[in-house]
C-alpha positions as a Markdown table, in Angstrom:
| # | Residue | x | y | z |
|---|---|---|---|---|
| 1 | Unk | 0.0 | 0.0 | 0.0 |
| 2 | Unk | 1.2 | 3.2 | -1.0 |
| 3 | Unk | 2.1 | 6.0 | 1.4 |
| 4 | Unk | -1.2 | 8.3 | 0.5 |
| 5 | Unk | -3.6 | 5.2 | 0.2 |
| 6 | Unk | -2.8 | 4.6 | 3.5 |
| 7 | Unk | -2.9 | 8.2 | 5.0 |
| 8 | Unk | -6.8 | 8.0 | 3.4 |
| 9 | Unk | -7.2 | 4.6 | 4.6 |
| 10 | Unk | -6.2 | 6.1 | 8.4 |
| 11 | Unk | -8.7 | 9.3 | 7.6 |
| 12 | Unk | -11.3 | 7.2 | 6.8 |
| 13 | Unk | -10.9 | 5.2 | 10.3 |
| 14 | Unk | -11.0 | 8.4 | 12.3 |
| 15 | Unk | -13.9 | 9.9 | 10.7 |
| 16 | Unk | -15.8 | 6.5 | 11.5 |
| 17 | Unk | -14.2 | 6.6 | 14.8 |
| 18 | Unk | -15.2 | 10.3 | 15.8 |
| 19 | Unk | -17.9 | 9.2 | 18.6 |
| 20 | Unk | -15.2 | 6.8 | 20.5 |
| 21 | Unk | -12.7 | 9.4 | 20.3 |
| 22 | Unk | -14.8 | 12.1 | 21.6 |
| 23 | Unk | -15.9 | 9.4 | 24.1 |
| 24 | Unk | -12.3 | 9.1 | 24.8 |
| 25 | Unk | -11.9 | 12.8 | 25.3 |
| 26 | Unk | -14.7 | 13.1 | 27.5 |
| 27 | Unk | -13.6 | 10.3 | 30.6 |
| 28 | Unk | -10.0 | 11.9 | 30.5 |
| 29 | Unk | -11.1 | 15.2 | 31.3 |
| 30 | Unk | -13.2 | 14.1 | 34.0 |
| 31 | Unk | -10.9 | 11.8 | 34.9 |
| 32 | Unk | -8.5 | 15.0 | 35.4 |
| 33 | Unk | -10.8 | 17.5 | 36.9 |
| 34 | Unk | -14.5 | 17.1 | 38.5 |
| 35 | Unk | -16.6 | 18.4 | 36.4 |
| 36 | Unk | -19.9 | 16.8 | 35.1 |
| 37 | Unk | -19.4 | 15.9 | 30.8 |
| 38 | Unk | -23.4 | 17.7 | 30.7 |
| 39 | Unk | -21.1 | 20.8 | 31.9 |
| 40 | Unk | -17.9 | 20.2 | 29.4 |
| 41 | Unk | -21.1 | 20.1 | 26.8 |
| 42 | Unk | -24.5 | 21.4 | 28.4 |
| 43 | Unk | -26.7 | 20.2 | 25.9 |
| 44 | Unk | -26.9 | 17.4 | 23.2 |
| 45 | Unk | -26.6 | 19.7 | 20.4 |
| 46 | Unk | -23.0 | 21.1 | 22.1 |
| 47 | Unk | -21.8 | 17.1 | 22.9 |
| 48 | Unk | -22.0 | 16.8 | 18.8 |
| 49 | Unk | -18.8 | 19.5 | 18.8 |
| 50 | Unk | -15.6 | 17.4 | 19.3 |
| 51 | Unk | -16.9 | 14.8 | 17.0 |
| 52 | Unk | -17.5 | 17.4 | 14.0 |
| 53 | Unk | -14.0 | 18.6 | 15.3 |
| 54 | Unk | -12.4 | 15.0 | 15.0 |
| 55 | Unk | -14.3 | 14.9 | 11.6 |
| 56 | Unk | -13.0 | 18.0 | 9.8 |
| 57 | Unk | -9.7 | 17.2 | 11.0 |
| 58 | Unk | -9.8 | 13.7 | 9.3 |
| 59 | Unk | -10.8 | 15.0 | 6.1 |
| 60 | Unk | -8.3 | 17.3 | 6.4 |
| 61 | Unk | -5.7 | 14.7 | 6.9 |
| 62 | Unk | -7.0 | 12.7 | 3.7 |
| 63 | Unk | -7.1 | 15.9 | 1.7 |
| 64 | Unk | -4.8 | 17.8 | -0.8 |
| 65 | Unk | -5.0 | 21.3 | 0.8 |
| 66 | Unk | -2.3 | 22.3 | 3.4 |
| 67 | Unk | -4.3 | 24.3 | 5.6 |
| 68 | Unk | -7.9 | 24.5 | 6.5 |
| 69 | Unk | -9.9 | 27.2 | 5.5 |
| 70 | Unk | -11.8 | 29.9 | 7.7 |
| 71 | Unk | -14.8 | 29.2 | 6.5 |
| 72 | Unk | -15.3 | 25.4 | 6.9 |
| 73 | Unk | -17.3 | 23.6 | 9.2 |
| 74 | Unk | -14.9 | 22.3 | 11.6 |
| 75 | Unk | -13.8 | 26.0 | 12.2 |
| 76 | Unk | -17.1 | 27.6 | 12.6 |
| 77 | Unk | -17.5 | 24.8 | 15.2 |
| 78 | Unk | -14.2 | 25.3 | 16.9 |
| 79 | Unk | -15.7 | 29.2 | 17.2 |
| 80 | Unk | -18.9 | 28.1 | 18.8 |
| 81 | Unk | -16.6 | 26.3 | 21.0 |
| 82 | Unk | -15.0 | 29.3 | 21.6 |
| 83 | Unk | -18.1 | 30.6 | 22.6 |
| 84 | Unk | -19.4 | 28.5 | 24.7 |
| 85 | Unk | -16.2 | 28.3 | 26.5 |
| 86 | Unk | -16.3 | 32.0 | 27.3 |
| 87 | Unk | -20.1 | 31.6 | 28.7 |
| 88 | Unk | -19.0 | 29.0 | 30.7 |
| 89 | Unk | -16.5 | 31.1 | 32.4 |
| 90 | Unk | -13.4 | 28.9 | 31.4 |
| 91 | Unk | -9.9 | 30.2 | 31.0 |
| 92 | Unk | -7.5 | 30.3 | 27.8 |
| 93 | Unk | -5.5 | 28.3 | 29.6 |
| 94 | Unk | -8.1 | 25.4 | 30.7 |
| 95 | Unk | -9.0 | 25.4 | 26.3 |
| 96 | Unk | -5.3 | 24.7 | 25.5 |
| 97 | Unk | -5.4 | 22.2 | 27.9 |
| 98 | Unk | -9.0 | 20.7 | 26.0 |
| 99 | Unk | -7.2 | 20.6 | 22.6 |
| 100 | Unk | -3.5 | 19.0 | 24.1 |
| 101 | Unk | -6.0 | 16.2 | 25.2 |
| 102 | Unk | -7.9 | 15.9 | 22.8 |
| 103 | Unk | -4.6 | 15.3 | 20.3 |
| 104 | Unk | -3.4 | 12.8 | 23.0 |
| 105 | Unk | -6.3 | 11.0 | 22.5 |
| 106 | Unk | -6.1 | 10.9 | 18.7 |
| 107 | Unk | -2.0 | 10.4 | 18.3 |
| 108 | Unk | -3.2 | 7.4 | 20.8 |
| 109 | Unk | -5.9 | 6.0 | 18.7 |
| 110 | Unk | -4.0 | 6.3 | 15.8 |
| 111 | Unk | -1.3 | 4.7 | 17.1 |
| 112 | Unk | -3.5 | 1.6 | 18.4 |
| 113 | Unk | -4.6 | 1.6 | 14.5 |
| 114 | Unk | -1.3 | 1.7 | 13.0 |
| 115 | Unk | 0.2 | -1.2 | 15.4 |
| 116 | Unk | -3.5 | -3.0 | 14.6 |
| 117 | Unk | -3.1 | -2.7 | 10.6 |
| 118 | Unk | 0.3 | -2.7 | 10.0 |
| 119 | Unk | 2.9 | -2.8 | 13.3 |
| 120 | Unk | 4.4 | 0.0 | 11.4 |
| 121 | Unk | 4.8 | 3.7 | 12.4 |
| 122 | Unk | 3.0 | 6.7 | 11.7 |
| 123 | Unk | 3.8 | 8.0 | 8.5 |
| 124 | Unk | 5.7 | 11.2 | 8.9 |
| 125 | Unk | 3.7 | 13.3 | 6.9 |
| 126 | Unk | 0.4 | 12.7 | 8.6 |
| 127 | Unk | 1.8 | 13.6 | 11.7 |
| 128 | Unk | 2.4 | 17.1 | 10.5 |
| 129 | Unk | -1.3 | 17.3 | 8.7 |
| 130 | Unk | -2.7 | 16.6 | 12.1 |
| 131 | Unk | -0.5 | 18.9 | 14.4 |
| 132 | Unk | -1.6 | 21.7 | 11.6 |
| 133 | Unk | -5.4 | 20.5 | 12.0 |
| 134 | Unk | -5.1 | 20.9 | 15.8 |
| 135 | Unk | -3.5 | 23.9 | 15.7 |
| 136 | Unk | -5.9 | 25.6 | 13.4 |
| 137 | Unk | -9.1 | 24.6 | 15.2 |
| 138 | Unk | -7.4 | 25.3 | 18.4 |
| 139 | Unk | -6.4 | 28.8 | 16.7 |
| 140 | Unk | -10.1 | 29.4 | 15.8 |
| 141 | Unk | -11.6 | 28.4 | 19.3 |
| 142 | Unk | -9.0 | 30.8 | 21.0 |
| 143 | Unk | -9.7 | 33.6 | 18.4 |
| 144 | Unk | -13.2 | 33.2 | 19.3 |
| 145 | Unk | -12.7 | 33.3 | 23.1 |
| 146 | Unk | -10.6 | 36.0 | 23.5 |
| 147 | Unk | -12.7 | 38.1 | 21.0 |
| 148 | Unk | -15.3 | 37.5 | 23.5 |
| 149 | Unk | -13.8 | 38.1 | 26.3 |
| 150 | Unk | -11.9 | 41.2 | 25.2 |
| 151 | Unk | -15.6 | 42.4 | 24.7 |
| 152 | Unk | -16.7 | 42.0 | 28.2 |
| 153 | Unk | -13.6 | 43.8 | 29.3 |
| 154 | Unk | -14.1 | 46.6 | 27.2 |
| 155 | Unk | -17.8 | 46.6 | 28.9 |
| 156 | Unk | -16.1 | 46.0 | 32.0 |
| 157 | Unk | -14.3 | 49.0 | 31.5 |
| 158 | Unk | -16.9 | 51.3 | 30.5 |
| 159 | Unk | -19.1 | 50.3 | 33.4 |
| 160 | Unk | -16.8 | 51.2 | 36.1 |
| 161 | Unk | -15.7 | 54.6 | 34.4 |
| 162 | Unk | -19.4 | 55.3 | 34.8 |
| 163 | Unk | -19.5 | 54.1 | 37.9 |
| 164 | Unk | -16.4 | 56.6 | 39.3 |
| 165 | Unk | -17.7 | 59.4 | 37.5 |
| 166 | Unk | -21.4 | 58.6 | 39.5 |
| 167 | Unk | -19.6 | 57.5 | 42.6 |
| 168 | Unk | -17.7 | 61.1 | 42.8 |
| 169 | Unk | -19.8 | 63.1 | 42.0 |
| 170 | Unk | -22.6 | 61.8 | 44.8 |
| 171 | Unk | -19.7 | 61.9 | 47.0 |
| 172 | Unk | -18.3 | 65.5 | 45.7 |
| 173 | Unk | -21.7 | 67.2 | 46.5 |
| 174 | Unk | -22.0 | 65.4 | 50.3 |
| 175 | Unk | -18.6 | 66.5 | 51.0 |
| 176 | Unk | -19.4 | 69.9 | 49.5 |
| 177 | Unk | -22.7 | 70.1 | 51.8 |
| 178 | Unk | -21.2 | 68.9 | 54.9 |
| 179 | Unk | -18.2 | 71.6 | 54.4 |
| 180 | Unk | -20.3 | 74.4 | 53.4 |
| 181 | Unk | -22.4 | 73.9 | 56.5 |
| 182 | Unk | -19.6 | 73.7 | 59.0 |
| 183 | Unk | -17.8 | 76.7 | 57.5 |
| 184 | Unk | -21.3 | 78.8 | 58.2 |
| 185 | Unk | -21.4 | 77.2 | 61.9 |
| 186 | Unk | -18.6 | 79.6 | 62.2 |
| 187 | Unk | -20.7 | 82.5 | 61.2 |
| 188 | Unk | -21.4 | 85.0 | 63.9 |
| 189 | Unk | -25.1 | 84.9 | 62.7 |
| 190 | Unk | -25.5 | 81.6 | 62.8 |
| 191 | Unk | -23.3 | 80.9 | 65.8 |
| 192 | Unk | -26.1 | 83.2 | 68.0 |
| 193 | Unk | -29.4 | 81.6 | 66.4 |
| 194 | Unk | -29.3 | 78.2 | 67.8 |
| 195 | Unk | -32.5 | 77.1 | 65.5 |
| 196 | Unk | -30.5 | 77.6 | 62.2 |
| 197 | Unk | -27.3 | 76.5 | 64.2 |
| 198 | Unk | -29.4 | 73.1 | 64.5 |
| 199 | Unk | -30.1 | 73.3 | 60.8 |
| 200 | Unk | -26.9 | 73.8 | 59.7 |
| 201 | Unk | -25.6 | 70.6 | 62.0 |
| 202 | Unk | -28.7 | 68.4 | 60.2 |
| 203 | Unk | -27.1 | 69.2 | 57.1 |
| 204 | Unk | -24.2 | 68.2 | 58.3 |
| 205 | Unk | -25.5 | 64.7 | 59.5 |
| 206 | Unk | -27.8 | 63.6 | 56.6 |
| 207 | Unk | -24.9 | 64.4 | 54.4 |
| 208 | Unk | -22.9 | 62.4 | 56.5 |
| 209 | Unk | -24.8 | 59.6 | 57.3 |
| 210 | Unk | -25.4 | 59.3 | 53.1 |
| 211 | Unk | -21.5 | 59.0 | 52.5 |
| 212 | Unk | -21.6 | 56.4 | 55.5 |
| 213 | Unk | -24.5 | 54.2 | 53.8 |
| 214 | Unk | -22.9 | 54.7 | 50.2 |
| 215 | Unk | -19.2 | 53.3 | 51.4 |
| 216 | Unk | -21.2 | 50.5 | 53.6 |
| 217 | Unk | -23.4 | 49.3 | 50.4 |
| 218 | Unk | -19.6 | 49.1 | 48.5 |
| 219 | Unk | -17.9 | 47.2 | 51.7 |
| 220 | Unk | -21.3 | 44.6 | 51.9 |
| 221 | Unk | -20.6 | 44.3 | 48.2 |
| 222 | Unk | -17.6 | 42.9 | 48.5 |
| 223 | Unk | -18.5 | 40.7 | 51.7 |
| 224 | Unk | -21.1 | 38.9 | 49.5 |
| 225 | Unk | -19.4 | 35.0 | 48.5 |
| 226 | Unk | -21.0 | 31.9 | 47.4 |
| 227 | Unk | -18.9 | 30.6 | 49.6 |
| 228 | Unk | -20.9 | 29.4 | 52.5 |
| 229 | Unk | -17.9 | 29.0 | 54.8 |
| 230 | Unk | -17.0 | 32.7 | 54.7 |
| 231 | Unk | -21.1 | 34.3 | 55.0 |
| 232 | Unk | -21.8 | 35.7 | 58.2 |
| 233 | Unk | -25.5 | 34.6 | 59.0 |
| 234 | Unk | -27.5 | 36.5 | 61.1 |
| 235 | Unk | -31.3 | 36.4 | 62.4 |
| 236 | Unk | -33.3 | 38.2 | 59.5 |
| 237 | Unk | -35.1 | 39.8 | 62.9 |
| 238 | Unk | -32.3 | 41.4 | 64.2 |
| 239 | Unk | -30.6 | 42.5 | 60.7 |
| 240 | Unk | -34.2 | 44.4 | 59.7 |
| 241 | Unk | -34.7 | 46.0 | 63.4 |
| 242 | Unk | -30.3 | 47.5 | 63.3 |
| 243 | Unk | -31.6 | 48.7 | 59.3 |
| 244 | Unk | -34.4 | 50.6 | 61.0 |
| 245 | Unk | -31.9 | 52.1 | 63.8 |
| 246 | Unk | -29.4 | 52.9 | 61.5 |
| 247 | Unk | -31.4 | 55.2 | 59.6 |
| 248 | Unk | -34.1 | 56.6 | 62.4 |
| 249 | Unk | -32.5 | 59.7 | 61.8 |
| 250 | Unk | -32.7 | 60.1 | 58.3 |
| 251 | Unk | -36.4 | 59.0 | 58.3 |
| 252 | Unk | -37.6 | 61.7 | 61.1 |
| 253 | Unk | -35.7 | 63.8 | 58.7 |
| 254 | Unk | -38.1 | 63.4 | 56.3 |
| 255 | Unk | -40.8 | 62.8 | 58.5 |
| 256 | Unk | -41.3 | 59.0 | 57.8 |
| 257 | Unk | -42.4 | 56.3 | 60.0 |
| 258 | Unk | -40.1 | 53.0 | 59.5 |
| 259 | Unk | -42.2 | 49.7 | 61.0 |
| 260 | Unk | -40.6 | 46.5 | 60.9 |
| 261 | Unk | -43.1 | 43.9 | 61.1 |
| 262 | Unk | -43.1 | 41.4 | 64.2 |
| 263 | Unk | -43.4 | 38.4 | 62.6 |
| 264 | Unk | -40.1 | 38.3 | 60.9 |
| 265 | Unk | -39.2 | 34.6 | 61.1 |
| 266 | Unk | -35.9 | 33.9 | 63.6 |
| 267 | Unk | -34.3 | 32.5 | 60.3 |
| 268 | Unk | -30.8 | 32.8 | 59.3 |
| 269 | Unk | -29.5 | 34.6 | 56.3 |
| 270 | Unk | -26.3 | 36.4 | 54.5 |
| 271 | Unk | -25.6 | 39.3 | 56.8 |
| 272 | Unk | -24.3 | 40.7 | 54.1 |
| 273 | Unk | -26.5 | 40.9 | 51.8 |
| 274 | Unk | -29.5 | 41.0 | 54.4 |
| 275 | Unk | -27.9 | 44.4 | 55.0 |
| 276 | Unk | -27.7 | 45.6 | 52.0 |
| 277 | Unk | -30.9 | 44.4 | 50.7 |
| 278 | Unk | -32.8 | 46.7 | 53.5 |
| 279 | Unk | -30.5 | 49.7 | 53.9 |
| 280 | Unk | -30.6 | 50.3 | 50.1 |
| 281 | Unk | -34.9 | 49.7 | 49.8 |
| 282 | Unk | -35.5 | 51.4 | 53.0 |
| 283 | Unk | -33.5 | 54.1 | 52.3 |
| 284 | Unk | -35.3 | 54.7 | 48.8 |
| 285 | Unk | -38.5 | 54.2 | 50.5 |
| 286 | Unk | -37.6 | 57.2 | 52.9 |
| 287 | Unk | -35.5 | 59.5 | 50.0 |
| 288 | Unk | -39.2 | 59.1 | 47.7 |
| 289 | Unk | -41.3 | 59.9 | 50.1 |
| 290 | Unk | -44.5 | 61.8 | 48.7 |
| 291 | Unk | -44.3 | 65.2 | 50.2 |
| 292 | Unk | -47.5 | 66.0 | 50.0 |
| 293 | Unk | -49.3 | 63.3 | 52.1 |
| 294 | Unk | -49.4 | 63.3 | 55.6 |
| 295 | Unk | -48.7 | 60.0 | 56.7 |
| 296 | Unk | -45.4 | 58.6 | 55.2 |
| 297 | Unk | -44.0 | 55.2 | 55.9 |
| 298 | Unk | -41.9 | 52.2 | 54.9 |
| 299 | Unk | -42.8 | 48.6 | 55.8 |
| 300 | Unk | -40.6 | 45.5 | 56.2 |
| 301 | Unk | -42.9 | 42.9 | 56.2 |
| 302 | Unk | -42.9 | 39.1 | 55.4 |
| 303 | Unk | -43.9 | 38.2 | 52.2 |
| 304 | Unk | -47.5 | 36.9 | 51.1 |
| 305 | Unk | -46.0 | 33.8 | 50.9 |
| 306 | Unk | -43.6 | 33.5 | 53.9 |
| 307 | Unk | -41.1 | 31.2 | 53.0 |
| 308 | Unk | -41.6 | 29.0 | 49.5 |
| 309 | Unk | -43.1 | 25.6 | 48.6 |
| 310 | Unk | -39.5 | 23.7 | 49.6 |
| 311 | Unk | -38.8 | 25.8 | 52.6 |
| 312 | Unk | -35.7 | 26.7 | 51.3 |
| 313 | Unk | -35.8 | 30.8 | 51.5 |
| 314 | Unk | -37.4 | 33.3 | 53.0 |
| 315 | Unk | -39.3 | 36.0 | 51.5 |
| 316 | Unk | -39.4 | 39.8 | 52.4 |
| 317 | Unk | -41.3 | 42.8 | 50.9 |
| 318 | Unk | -40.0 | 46.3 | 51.5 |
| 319 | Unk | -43.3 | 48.6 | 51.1 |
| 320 | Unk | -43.7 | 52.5 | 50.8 |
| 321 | Unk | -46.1 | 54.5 | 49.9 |
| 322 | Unk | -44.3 | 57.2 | 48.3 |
| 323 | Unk | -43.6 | 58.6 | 44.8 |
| 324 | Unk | -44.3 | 55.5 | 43.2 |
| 325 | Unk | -42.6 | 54.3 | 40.0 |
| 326 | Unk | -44.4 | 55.8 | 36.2 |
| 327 | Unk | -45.4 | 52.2 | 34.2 |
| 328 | Unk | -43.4 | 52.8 | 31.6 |
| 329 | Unk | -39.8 | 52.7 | 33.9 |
| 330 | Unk | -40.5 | 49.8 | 35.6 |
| 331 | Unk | -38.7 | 47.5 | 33.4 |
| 332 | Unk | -35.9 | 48.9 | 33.8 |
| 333 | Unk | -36.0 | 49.8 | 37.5 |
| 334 | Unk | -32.4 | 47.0 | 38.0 |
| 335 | Unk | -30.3 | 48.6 | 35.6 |
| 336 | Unk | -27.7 | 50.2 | 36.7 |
| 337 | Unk | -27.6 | 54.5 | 36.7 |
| 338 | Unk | -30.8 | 54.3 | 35.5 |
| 339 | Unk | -33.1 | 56.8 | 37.3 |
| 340 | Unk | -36.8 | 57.4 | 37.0 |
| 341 | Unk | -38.3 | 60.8 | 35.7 |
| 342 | Unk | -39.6 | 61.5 | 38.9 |
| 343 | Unk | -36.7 | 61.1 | 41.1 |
| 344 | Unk | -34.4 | 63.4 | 38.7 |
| 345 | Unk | -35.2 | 66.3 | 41.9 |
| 346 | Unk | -33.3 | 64.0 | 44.5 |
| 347 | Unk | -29.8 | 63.2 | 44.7 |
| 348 | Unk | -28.5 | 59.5 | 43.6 |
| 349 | Unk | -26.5 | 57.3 | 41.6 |
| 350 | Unk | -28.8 | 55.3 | 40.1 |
| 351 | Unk | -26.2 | 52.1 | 41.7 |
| 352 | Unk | -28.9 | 51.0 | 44.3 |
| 353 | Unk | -31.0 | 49.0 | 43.3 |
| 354 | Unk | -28.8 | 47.2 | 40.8 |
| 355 | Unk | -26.5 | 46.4 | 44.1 |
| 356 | Unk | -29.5 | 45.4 | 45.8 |
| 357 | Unk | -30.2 | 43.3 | 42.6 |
| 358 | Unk | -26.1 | 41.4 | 42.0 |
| 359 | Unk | -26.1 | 41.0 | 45.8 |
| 360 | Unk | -29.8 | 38.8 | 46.0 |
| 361 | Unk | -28.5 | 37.1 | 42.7 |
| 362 | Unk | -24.9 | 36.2 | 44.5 |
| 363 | Unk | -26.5 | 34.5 | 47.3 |
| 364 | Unk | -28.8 | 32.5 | 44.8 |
| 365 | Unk | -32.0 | 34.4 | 45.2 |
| 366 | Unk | -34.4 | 37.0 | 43.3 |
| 367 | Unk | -36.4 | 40.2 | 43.8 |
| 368 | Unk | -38.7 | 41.8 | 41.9 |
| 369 | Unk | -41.1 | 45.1 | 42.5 |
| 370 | Unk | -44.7 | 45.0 | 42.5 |
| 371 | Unk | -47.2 | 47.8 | 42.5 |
| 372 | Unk | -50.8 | 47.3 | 43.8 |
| 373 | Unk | -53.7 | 49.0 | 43.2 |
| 374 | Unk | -53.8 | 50.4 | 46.6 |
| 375 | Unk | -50.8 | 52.6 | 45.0 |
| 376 | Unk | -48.2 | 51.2 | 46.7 |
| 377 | Unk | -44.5 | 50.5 | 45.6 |
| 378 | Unk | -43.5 | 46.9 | 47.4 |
| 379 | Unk | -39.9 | 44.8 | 46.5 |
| 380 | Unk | -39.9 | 41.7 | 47.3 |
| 381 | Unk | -36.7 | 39.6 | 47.7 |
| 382 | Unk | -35.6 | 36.2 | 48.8 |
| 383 | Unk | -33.1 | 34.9 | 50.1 |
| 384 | Unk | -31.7 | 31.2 | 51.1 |
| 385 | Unk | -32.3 | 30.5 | 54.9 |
| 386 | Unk | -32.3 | 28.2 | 57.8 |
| 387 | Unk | -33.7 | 27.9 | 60.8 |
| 388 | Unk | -31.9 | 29.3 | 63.9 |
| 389 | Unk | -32.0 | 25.7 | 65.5 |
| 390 | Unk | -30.3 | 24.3 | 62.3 |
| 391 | Unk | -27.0 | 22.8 | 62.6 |
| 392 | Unk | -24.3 | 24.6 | 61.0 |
């Protein structure tokens, strides 16, 4: 048999031979890392990838061109590995360790084929074909990836210049109200008028006690881990009633009643994200307030619900009943900066309620907003929980 027969003879076994060599593929990863093969490939259309892969690289080996093209299948596939890859949350490095298996695993079956057929060696020449295949798809996946992922940095990027220029400037004007008032405290005028000297030292502490919360939602942020061995739990009683202390100042400010219901369950959750769940939506509920009614409040309440079907999480509302929120701004109530037309009067980031949001979503739970007929605004978030008799 001549030297090319037998390089098509070989490309025609591993084109037959795709499904055991992905098969192949497959155990040795998990047998190298524990990891699931539904999440190498999360669905059955993604587990048909290596074998397309195996099979443009066979044709490729029993083929006259030198290199593959862009615009075959096996690299548009390699790319949608690329893809998927980057979804996953996978690293360059962890794909060029995928593709130096995966050409283990075919210089090892073709080896076993050879030794079968023949007992000779590889021919030389089809070595080379295959290390160009494998570098090519591997080339096309990696393009792919970092494409992608150079994307999300860029967006990466963008979002946390916005979020200085937002984060300075809210803290530029508090600085700039708490110093303005202190340097009239040294006024004559004010210094003998002790009810605008006591108006002067509230502006001092609601601007204060605004930089405090802002810099305490950023610390809780980065307290909040999947990790369950570095959460701090804490009784969802206790966390809502300290919320309410913390800011009875700023709600008899604005002339607001907090009320944190009594039938909070004794159940255990993420202090941090407990915290920052209920400073951030009480403290809208208070900074919205409708001026024009008399009786202003903010609720923390259990949900209609309690705790869900599995008894897995508890479930909070935070109601007001101030400005309310226009139909139309609703949907995009989570997005970060975003602010609503009729909140453009009162100072803010827009960065609350998407913290809120990333910090419910960390600890694997939701939230949402409704808005009854009686006119109220209401968010409602859970969170995962256990009893306080629970072992640890």
């Amino acid at each position: 048999m001549t030297q090319g027969a037998q390089v098509q003879e070989i490309a025609a076994a591993l084109r037959e031979a795709r499904e055991e060599i992905a098969r192949r593929w497959l155990e040795r990863i998990a047998a190298r890392v524990a990891v699931d093969k539904h999440f190498v490939f999360p669905s059955e259309d993604l587990l048909d990838e290596v074998p397309v892969l195996i099979e443009g690289i066979a044709r490729h080996l029993g083929g006259d061109d030198d290199e593959i093209s862009v615009n075959t299948p096996v690299v548009m596939k390699a790319r949608e590995l690329g893809r998927l890859r980057h979804a996953q949350g996978f690293s360059g490095r962890q794909i060029l360790w995928e593709y130096e298996v995966l050409g283990a695993v075919i210089l090892q079956w073709l080896d076993e084929l050879d030794e079968a057929v023949s007992g000779a060696a590889l021919p030389e020449p089809l070595v080379r074909r295959l290390f160009r295949a494998l570098a090519a798809v591997q080339r096309a996946t990696m393009d792919e990836f970092l494409a992608n992922f150079e994307d999300r940095i860029i967006e990466r990027e963008d979002r946390l210049r916005s979020f200085n220029r937002a984060l300075s400037h809210e803290l530029k004007n508090e600085v700039g109200a708490i110093l303005g008032a202190a340097r009239m405290m040294r006024e004559d005028f004010v210094v003998a008028d002790a009810a605008l000297r006591e108006r002067f030292v509230t502006m001092i502490l609601d601007n204060g006690e605004k930089i405090e919360r802002l810099l305490q939602n950023l610390v809780q942020l980065t307290h909040i881990d999947l990790d369950s061995r570095r959460q701090r739990n804490v009784l969802l009683p206790h966390a809502a009633t300290e919320v309410a202390r913390q800011l009875r100042g700023y709600a008899e400010a604005h002339g607001v009643r907090v009320e944190v219901a009594e039938d909070l369950p004794p159940l255990e959750v993420n202090g941090a994200a407990v915290d920052l769940c209920l400073s951030n939506l009480v403290a809208n509920g208070i900074k919205y307030c409708d001026p024009a009614k008399a009786d202003r409040w903010v609720r923390v309440r259990v949900g209609a619900s309690g705790r869900d079907a599995q008894d897995a999480c508890v479930i909070v509302e935070v109601a007001d009943n101030g400005r309310g929120v226009p139909e139309f701004d609703r949907p995009r109530l989570f997005e970060r900066f975003f602010r609503s037309d009729n909140t453009v009067d009162v100072e803010g980031t827009g960065l609350g309620l998407s913290l809120v949001r990333d910090a419910v979503e960390r600890v694997g739970g939701r939230i949402w907003a409704d808005f009854p007929e009686s006119g109220e605004t209401v968010f409602v978030f859970t969170l995962p929980a256990r009893r306080e008799a629970d072992p640890a």
